[in-house]
C-alpha positions as CSV (number, residue, x, y, z in Angstrom):
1,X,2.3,15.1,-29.1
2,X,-1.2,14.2,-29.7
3,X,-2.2,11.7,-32.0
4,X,-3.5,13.7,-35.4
5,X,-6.5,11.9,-35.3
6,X,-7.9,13.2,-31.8
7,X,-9.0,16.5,-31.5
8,X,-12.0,19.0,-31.0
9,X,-14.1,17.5,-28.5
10,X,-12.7,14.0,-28.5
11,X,-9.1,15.3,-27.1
12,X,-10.9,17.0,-24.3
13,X,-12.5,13.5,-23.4
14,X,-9.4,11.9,-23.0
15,X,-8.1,12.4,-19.8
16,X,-4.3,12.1,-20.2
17,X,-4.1,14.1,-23.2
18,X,-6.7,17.2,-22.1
19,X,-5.2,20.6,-21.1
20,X,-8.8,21.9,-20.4
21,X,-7.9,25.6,-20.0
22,X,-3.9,25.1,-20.5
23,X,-4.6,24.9,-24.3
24,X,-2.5,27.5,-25.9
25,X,-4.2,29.9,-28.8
26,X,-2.0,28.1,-30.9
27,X,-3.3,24.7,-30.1
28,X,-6.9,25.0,-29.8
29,X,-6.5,26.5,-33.6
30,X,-4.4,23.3,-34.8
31,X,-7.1,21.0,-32.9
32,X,-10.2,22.3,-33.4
33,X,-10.4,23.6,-29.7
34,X,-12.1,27.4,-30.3
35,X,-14.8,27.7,-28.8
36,X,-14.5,24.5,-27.0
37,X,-12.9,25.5,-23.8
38,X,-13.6,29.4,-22.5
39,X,-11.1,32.0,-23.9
40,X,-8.8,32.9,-21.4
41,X,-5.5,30.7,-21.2
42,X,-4.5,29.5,-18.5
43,X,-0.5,28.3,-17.1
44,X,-0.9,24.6,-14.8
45,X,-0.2,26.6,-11.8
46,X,-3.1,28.4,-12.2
47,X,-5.2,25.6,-12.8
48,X,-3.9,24.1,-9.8
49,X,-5.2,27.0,-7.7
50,X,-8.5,27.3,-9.0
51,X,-8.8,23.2,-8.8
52,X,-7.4,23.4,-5.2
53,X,-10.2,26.0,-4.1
54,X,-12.9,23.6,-5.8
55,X,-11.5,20.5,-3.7
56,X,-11.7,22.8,-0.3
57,X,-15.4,24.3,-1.0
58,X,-16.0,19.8,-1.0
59,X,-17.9,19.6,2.6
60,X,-16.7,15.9,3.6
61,X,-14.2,13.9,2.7
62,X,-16.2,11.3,0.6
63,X,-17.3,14.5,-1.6
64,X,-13.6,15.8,-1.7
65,X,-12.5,12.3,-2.8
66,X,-15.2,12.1,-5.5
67,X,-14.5,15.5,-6.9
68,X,-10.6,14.3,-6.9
69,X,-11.6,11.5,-9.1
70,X,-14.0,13.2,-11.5
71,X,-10.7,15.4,-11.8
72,X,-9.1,12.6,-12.5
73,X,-11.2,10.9,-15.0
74,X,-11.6,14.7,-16.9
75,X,-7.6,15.8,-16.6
76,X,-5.0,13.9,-15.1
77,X,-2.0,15.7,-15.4
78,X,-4.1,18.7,-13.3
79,X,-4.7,15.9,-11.1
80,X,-1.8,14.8,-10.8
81,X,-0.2,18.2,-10.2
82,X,-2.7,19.1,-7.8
83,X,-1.9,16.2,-5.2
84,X,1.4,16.2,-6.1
85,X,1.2,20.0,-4.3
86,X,-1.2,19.2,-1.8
87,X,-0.1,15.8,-1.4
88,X,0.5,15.8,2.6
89,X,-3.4,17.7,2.5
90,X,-4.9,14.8,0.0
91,X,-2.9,11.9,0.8
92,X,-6.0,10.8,3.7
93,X,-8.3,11.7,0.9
94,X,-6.7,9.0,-2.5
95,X,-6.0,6.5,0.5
96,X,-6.7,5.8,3.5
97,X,-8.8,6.2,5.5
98,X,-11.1,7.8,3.3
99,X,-10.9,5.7,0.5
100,X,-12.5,2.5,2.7
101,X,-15.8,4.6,2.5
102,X,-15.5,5.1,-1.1
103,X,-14.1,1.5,-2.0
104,X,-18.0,0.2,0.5
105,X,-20.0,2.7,-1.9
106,X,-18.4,2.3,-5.1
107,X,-21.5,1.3,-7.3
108,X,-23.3,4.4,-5.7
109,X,-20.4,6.8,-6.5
110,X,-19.5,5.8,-9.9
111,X,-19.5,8.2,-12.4
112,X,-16.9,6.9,-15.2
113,X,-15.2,3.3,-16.1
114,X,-11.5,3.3,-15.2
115,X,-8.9,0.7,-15.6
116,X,-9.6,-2.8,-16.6
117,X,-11.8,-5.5,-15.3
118,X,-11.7,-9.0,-15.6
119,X,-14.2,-10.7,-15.1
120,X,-15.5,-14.3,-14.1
121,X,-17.9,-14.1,-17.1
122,X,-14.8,-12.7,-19.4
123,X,-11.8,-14.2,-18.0
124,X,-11.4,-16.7,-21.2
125,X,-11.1,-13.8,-23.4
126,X,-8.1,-12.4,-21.3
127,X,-6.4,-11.6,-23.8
128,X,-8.9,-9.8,-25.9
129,X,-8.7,-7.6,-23.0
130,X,-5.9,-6.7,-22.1
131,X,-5.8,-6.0,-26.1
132,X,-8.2,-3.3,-25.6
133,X,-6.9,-1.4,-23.3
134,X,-5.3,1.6,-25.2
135,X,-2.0,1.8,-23.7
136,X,1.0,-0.5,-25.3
137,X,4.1,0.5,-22.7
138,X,2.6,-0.7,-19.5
139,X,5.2,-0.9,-16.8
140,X,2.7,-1.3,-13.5
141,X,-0.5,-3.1,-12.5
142,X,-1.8,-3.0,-9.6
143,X,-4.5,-5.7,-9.7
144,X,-6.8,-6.8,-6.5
145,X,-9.2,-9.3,-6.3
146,X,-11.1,-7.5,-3.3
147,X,-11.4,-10.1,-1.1
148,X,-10.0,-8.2,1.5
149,X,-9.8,-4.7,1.4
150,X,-8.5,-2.5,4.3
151,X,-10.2,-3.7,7.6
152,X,-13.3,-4.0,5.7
153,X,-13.0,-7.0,4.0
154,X,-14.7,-8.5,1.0
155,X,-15.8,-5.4,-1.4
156,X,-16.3,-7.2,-4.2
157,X,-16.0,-4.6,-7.7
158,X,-15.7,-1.6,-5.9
159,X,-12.4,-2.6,-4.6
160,X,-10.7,-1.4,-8.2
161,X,-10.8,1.9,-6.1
162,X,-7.7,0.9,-4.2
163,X,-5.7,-0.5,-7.3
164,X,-7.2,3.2,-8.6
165,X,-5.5,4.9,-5.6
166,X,-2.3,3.3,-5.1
167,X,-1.3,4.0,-8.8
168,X,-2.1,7.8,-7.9
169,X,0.6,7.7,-5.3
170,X,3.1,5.3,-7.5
171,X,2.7,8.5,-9.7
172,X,2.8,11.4,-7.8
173,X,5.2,10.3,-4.6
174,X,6.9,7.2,-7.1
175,X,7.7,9.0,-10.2
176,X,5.4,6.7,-12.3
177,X,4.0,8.0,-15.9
178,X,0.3,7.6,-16.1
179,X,0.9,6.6,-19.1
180,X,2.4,3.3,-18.2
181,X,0.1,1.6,-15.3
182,X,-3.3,0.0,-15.4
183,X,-5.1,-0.6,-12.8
184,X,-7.1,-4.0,-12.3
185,X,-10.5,-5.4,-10.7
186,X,-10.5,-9.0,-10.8
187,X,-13.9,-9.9,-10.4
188,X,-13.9,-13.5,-9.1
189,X,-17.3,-12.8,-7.3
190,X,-18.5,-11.9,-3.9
191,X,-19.7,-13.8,-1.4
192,X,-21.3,-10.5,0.4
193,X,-25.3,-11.0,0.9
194,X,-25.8,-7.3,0.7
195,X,-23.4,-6.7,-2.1
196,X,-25.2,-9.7,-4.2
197,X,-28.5,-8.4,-3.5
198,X,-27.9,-4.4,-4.0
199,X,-29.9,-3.8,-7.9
200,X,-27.1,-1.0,-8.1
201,X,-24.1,-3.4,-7.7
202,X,-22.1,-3.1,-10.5
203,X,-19.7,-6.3,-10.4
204,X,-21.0,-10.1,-11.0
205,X,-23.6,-10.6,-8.9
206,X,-22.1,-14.7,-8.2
207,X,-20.1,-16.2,-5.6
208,X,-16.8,-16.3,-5.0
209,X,-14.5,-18.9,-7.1
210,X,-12.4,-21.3,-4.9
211,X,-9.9,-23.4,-5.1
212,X,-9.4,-24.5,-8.6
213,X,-11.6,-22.5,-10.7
214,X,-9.6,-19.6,-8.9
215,X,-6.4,-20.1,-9.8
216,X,-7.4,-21.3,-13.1
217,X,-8.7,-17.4,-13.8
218,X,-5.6,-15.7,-12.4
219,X,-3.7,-18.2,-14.8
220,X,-5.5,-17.0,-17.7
221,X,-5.0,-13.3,-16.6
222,X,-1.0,-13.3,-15.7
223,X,-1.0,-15.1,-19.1
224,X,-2.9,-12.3,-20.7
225,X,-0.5,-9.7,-18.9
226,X,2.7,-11.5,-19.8
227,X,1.8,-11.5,-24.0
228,X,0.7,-7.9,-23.8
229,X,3.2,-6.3,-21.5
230,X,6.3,-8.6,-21.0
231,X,8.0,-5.5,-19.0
232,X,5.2,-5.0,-16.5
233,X,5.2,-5.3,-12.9
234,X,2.2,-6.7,-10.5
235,X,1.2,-5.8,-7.4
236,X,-0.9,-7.5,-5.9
237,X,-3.2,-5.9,-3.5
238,X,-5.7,-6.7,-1.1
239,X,-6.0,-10.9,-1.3
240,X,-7.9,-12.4,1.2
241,X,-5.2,-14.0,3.6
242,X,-5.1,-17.7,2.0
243,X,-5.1,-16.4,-1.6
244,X,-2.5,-13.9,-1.1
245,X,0.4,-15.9,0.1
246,X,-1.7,-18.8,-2.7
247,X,-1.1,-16.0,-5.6
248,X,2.4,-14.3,-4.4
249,X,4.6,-17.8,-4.4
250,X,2.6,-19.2,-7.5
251,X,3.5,-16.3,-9.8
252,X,6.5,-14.7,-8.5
253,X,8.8,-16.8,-10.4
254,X,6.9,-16.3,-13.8
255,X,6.7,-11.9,-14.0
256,X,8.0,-9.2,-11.5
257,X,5.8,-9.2,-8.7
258,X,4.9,-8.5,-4.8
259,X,2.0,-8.5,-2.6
260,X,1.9,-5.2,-0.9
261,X,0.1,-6.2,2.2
262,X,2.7,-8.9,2.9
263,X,5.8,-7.6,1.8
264,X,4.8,-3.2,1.8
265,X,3.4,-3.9,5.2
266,X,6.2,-6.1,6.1
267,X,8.9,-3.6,5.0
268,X,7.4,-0.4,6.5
269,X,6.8,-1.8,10.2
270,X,10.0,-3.1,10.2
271,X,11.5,0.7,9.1
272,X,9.8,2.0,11.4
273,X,10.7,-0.5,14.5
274,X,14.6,-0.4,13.7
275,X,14.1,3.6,14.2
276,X,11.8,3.2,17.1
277,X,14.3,0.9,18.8
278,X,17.0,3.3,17.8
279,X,15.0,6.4,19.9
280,X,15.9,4.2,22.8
281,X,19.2,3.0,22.1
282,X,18.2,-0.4,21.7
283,X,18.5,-2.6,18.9
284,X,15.9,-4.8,17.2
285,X,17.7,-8.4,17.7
286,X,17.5,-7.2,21.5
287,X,13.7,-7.1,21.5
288,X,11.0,-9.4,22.2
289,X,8.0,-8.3,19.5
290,X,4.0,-9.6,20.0
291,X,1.9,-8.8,16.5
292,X,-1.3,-9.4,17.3
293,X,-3.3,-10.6,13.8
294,X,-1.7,-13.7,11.4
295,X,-3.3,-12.5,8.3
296,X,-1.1,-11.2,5.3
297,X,-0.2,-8.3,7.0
298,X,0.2,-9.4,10.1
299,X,2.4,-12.9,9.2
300,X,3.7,-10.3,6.7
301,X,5.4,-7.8,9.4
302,X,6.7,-11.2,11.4
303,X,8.6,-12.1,8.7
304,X,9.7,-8.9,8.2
305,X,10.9,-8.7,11.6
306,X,13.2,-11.7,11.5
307,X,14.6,-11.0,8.9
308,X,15.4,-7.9,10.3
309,X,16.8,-9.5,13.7
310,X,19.0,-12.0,11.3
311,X,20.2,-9.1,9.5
312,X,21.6,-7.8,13.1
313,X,23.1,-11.5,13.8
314,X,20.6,-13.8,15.2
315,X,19.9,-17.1,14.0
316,X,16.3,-18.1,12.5
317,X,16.2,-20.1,15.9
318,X,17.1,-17.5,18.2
319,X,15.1,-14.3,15.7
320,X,11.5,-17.3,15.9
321,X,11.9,-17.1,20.0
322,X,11.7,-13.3,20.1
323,X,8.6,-13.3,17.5
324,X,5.1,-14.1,18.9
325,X,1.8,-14.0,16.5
326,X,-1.3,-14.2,17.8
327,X,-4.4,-14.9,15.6
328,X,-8.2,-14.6,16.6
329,X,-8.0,-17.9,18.7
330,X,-4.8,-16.9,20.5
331,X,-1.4,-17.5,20.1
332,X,0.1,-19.8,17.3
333,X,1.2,-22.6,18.6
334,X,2.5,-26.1,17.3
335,X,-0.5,-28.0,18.6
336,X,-3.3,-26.2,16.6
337,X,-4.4,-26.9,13.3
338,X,-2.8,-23.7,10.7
339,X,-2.8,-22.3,7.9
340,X,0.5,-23.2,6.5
341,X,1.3,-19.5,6.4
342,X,1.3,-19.1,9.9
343,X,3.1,-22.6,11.0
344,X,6.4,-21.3,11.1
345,X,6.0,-18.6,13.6
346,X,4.3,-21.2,15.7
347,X,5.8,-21.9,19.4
348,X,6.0,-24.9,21.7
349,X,2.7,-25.6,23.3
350,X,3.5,-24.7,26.5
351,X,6.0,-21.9,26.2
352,X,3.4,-19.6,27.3
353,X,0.8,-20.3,29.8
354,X,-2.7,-20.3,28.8
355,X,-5.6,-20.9,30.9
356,X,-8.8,-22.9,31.2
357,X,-6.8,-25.3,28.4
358,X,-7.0,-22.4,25.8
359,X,-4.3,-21.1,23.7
360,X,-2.7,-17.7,25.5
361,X,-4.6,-14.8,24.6
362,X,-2.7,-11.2,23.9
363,X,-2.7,-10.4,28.0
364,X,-1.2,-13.7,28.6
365,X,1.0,-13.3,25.6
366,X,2.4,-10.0,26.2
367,X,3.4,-11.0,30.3
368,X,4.8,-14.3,29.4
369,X,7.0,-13.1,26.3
370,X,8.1,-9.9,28.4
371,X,7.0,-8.1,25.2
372,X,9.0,-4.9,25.0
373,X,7.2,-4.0,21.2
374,X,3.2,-4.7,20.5
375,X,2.0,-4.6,16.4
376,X,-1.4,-4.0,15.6
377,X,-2.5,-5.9,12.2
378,X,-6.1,-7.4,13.6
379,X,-8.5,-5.4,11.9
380,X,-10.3,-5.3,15.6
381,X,-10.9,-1.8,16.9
382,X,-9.9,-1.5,20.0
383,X,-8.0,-4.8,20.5
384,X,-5.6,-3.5,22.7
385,X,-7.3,-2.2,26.0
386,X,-5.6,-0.2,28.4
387,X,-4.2,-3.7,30.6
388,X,-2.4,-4.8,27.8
389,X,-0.7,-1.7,27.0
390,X,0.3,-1.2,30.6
391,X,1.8,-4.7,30.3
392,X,4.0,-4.0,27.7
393,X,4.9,-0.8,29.4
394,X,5.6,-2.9,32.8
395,X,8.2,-4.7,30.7
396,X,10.7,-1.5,29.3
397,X,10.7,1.9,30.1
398,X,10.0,3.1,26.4
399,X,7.0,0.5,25.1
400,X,6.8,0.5,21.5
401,X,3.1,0.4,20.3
402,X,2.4,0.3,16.6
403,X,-1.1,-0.2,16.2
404,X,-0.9,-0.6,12.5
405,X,-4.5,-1.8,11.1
406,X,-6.6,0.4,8.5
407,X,-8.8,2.4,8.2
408,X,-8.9,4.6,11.1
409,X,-12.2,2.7,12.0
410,X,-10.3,-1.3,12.5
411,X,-7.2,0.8,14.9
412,X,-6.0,-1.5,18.0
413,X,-6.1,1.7,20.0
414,X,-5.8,5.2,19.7
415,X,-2.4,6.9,20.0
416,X,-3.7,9.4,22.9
417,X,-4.6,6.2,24.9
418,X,-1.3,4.7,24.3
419,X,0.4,8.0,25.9
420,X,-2.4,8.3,28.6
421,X,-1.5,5.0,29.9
422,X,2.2,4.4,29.6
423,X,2.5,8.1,31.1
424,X,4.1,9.6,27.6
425,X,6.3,6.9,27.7
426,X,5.3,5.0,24.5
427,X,6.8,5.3,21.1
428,X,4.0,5.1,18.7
429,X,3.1,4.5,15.0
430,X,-0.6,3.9,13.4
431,X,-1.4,2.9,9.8
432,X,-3.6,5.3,9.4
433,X,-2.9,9.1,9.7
434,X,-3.6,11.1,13.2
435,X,-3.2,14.2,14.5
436,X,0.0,15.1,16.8
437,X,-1.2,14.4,20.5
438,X,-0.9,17.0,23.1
439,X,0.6,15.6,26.4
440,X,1.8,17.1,29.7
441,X,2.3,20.4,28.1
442,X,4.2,18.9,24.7
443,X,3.0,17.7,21.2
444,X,3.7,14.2,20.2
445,X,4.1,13.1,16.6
446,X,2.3,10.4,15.4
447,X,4.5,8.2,13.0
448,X,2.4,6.9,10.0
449,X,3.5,3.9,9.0
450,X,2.3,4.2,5.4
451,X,3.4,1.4,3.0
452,X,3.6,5.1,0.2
453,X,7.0,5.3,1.7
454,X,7.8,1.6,0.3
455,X,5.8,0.5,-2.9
456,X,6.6,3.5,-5.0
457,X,9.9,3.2,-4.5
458,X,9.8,-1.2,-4.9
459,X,7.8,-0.7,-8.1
460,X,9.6,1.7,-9.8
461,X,13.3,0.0,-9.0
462,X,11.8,-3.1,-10.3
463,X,10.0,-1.1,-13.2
464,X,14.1,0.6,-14.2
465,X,16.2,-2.1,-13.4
466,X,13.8,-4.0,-15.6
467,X,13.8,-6.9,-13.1
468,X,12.8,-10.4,-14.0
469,X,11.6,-10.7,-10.4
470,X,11.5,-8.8,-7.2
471,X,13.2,-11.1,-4.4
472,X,12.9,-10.6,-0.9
473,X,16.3,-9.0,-0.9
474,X,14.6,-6.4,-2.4
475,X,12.2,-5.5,-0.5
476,X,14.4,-6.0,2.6
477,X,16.6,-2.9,0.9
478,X,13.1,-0.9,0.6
479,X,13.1,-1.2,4.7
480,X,16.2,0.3,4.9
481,X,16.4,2.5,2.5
482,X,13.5,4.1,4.5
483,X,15.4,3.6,7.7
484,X,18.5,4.9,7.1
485,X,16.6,8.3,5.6
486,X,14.4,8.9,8.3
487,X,17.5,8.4,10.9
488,X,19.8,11.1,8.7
489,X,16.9,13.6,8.1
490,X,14.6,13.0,11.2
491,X,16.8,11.5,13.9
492,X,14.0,12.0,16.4
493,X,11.2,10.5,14.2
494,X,10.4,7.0,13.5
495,X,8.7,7.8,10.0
496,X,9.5,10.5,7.8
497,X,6.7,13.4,7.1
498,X,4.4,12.0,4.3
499,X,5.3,15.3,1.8
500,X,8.7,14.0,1.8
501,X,7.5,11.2,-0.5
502,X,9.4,11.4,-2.8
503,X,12.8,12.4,-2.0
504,X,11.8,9.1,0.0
505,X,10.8,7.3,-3.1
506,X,14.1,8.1,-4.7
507,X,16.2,6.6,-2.1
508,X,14.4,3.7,-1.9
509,X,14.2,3.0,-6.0
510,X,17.7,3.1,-6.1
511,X,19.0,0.8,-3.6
512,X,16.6,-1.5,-5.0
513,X,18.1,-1.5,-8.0
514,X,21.6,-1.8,-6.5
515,X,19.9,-4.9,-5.1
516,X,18.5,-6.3,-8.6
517,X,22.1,-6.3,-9.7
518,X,23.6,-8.2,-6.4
519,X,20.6,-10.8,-6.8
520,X,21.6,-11.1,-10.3
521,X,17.6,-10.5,-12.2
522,X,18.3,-6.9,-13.1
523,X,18.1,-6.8,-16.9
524,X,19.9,-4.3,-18.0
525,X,23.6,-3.2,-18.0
526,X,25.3,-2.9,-14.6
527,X,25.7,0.8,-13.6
528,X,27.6,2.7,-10.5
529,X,25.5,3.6,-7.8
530,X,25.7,7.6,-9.0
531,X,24.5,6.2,-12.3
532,X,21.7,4.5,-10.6
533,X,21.1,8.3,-8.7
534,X,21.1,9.7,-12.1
535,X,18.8,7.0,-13.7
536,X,16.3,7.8,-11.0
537,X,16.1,10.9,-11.2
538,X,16.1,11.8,-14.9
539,X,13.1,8.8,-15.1
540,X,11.3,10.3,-12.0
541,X,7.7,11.7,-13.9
542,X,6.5,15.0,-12.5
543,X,3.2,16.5,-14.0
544,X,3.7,18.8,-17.0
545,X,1.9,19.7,-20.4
């Protein structure tokens, strides 16, 4: 029901109460609404319709995303049902790729606040607001402090567009209320010339923090969240590499949390390599795996991998030899000066040969390991040229090539090339969505490894088994929840089709509850596994009036 005091024209400025059209005679008499809206009634259905004709007469994608949002910011529920109808159509459009474009011109698209910033200039009145945000029973945050979005790094402000975007998938493909997640710009600055000297810029126009000043904001803010919404979960989205392994351990003991590009990223490649190793009758422990990029996501998926192989009955000994990271100065090894992030996937100096004194580069990598799978997570179009991918595919007869980096801009290498030059032979996955390939008279799928088919499903098993953390049990489960779908309902597929979202999303919430029980930080009452199915399912939102 609506709240007696909003009607006339003030209910049709709020966007999750505002039928638009869908009022019924009744309604527009009881608030105030004749004359308001035009006369005929319409059902959601046919508001869907005439909203998805709108979005097609959009010429590009940029103007189809900013009409989605207007949408959005005017009547979310008909948002809402519209990409939850059209979601395998929009999905490129709310996320990537196209939202990298709209994330770099955010101050020149913006049309209408949304979400909450925190600012460097507000931070120590946190808690004043998170107070005036206007919704009480907050269950999800996505909050990101932009400092590296995508492949496109620091965005400063505008990167509240991806916190904006993911919730829009935790709610049509997770089950999410709108009514229950905020998204979050932490504006800790931006250290972008152009950005900081751009009169239209729209976040503060200062420097990064660092160091302590930094963590002494995000303090203030989890303190803020914790006293508002005790039941919420974070994600944490888009940290610059340091900062997001930094933020993830410092506060994933105090609320529910995960970093997406760490743990999502992690949890989808390694879905998607079990099933890619399955095609060829292979296992995963079997394999010996190059990533090439040690930032979050790409330290993120090597984790993600061992634990995967130990899961199949390797030791962390024997899973580290198959595992080989590469950064932008070569391979990790225990001689160089890291990041303590990447230090324990680095390898004897000396167990593969470098030249000129240098650390191995991917080429040398790739012969020396016998690499049989290659991961893309550098952000460096095209990374991976056309020697190194007929390297990998000198070493098996099925190569498995997943170049994984976003937007379609940063991709390691095109998925026709890949086929082109392992002779159809290569197994392939991007990040980013493509086109099937048409090769020697067939047409090859291109998985998409799409962290939508883990995050809904993480978040919302956290959100209903009202976790006190998310552990890395957890989000193991999320990996093969996916998995074990895709094998039973697309044995020939390494990734599900993105419009199965949310039967996906389902799966995936569930055994992740299972899991909060095992791991003991589930916080309500044990239930049976159908009990879960049925919890799921009757708290799964769909878009109505």
């Amino acid at each position: 029901m609506n709240p007696p005091d909003v009607r006339g024209s003030v209910l049709l400025r709020s966007p999750l109460l505002n039928k638009g059209t869908a009022f019924t005679l009744e309604e527009r008499t009881r608030l105030g609404l004749h004359g308001l809206v035009p006369p005929r009634v319409e059902t959601l259905a046919e508001q869907v319709t005439r909203a998805y004709a709108m979005f097609h007469d959009a010429p590009t994608p940029i103007a189809k995303y900013a009409f989605l949002r207007a949408l959005q910011d005017r009547e979310e529920i008909l948002f809402c049902a519209l990409l939850e109808a059209h979601l395998h159509e929009m999905l490129p459009i709310v996320y990537t790729p196209t939202v990298g474009e709209a994330v770099q011109r955010f101050s020149e698209l913006f049309q209408e606040a949304r979400g909450l910033c925190v600012a460097i200039d507000t931070i120590d009145r946190a808690r004043e607001l998170v107070a005036n945000y206007p919704e009480d029973d907050v269950r999800m945050i996505v909050a990101t402090d932009s400092s590296a979005i995508l492949g496109i790094g620091d965005q400063g402000y505008g990167g509240i567009g991806i916190a904006i975007g993911k919730l829009a998938l935790y709610t049509v493909g997770g089950g999410l209320s709108p009514f229950q997640s905020v998204p979050v710009g932490l504006d800790v600055g931006t250290d972008r010339a152009d950005l900081l000297a751009d009169p239209r810029y729209l976040g503060v126009p200062r420097a990064r923090l660092k160091g302590d000043a930094y963590f002494a904001f995000m303090d203030k803010f989890v303190d803020a969240v914790r006293a508002r919404w005790p039941r919420a979960v974070v994600q944490w989205e888009d940290f610059a590499k340091d900062a997001a392994f930094a933020v993830k351990e410092r506060y994933r003991s105090v609320l529910p949390s995960f970093n997406d590009d760490i743990q999502g990223t992690g949890a989808v490649a390694l879905a998607g390599l079990v099933n890619a190793c399955r095609l060829r009758g292979e296992r995963l422990r079997d394999q010996n795996v190059v990533v090439h990029g040690a930032g979050a996501g790409g330290v993120g998926v090597a984790t993600a991998i061992r634990s995967g192989m130990e899961r199949e009955g390797l030791s962390p000994s024997e899973a580290h030899a198959r595992i080989f990271v590469l950064d932008s100065r070569g391979l990790l090894t225990r001689d160089r000066d890291l990041e303590s992030y990447k230090r324990a996937f680095a390898h004897e100096t000396g167990r593969i040969a470098g030249t000129n004194g240098k650390a191995p580069g991917l080429h040398e990598t790739i012969r020396g390991a016998r690499a049989t799978i290659l991961v893309g997570l550098s952000g460096q179009a095209g990374a991976f040229d056309e020697a190194s991918i007929r390297a990998v595919a000198a070493n098996t007869e099925r190569p498995i090539v997943f170049p994984l980096s976003n937007p379609t801009s940063s991709i390691e290498v095109e998925p026709a090339k890949v086929l082109e030059w392992t002779g159809g032979r290569a197994i392939v996955a991007t990040g980013s969505p493509f086109d099937p390939v048409a090769f020697d008279g067939r047409s090859v799928v291109i998985g998409q490894g799409n962290n939508a088919f883990i995050f809904p499903g993480l978040g919302l098993g956290a959100i209903l088994s009202e976790a006190t953390a998310i552990t890395d049990a957890m989000v193991l489960e999320a990996a093969y929840a996916l998995s074990e779908y895709t094998a039973e309902k697309h044995a020939e597929s390494v990734y599900p089709p993105v419009g199965e979202l949310q039967i996906v999303s389902r799966r995936v919430a569930s055994r992740v509850i299972q899991r909060a029980f095992q791991d003991g930080v589930a916080r309500i009452a044990p239930l049976s596994k159908d009990a879960i199915d049925a919890l799921v399912d009757a708290r799964f939102w769909h878009a109505h009036y």
